[in-house]
C-alpha positions as CSV (number, residue, x, y, z in Angstrom):
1,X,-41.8,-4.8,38.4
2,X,-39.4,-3.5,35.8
3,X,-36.3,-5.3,35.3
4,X,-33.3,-2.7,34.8
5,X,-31.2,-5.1,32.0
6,X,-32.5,-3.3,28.8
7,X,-30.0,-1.0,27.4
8,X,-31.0,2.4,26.5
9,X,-31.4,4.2,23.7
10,X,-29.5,6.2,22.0
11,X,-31.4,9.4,20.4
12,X,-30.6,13.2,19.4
13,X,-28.8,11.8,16.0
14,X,-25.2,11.5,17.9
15,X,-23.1,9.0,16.2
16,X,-20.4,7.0,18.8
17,X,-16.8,8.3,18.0
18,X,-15.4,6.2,15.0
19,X,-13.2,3.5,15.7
20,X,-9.3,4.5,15.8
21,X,-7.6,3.0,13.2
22,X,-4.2,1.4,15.1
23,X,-2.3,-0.1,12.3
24,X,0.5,2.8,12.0
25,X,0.9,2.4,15.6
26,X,1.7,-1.6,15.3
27,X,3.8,-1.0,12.3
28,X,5.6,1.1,13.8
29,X,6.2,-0.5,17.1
30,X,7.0,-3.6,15.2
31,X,9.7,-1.8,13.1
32,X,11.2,-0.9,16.0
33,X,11.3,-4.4,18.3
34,X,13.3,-5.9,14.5
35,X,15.7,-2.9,14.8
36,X,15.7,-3.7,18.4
37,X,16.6,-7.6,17.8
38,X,19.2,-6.6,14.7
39,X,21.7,-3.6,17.2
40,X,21.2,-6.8,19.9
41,X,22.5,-9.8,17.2
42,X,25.0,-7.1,15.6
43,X,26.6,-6.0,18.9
44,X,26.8,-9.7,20.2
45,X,28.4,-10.3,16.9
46,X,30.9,-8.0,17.4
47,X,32.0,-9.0,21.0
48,X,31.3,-12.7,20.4
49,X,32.3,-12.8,16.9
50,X,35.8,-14.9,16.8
51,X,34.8,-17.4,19.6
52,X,31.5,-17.9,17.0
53,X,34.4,-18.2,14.1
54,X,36.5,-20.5,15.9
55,X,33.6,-22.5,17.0
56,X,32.6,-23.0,13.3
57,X,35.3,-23.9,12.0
58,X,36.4,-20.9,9.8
């Protein structure tokens, strides 16, 4: 009996497909989520901002 678990081999001299290199991609998405986070504490700044001024005292 064989048993069918062994990989096989990989001949004819093809190389796998290098490896992607992702890092632009997460800089860039997480450049984006901070701008995201900064419009979202600016614009609640500006609607909210004298109830926050009052409530600190200023």
């Amino acid at each position: 009996m064989s048993e069918m678990n062994e990989m096989p081999e990989v001949s004819g001299g093809m190389n796998p497909a290098p490896k992607k290199n992702n890092t632009t991609l997460i800089i860039a998405i997480v450049v984006v989520v901070l701008l995201c986070c900064c419009c979202v504490v600016g614009a609640g700044g500006w609607v909210y901002g004298d109830q926050i001024v009052q409530a600190l005292g200023m």
